[in-house]
N, C-alpha and C positions, 0 to 999 in steps of 0.2 A: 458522482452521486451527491457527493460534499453540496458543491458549487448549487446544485438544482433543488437544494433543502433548505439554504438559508433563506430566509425571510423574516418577514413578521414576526411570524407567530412559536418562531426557532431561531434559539441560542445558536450560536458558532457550534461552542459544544455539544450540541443537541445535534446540530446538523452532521458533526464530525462523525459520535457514535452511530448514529443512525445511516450511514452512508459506510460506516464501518461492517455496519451488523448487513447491510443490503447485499454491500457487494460481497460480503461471505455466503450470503443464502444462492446467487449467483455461481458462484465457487462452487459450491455443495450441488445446484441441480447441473452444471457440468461434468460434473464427477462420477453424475449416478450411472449403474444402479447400483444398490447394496444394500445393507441390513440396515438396523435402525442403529447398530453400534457404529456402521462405518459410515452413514450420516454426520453422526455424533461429533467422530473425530475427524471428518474434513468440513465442518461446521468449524471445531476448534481450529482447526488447523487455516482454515479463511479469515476467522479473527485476529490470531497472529499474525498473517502474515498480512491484512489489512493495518494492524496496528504498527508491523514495521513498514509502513511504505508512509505512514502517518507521519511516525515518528523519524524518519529521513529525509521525506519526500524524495526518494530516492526508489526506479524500480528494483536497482542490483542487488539489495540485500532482499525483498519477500523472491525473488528469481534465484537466488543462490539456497537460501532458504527449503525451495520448493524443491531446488535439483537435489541438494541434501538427504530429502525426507525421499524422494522418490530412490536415491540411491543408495540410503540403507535400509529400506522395504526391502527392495528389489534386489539388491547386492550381501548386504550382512546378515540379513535375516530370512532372507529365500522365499520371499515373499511375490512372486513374481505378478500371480493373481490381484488387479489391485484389490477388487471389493473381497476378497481375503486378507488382504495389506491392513484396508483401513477398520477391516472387525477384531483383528487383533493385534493392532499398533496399540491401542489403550491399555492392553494388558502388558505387552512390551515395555511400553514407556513405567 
């Protein structure tokens, strides 16, 4: 998304966040369905982990990352349901 936003009329940086913020909206309409809370936090949750793969250029940290959140949803907090997971991970966290 990066690479396809530089140009002209966009910064590096411009194109960085904005390819950031995409491939989280991405993220989030893969992830549906769910409330508008658990929108929310796998919106946040695509940001981070867009911002780690930024900040490494590396995919092993947003992948380890992912398997983490998915497996204390899922495992420590009995979350098995995701769009149950992602409406009440914000209040969890």
């Amino acid at each position: 998304a990066v690479e396809g936003l530089r140009g002209r009329w966009i910064s590096d940086r411009g194109a960085v966040i904005a390819g950031v913020v995409a491939s989280s909206l991405i993220f989030t309409v893969f992830h549906l369905p769910g409330s508008i809370s658990a929108f929310g936090f796998r919106m946040i949750l695509g940001l981070l982990l867009g911002a780690a793969y930024v900040w490494t250029n590396s995919l092993a940290l947003p992948i380890g990352l992912h398997f983490m959140t998915n497996f204390a949803l899922n495992n420590i907090y009995g979350l098995s349901n995701v769009a149950e997971g992602g409406a009440r991970a914000a209040m969890l966290l």
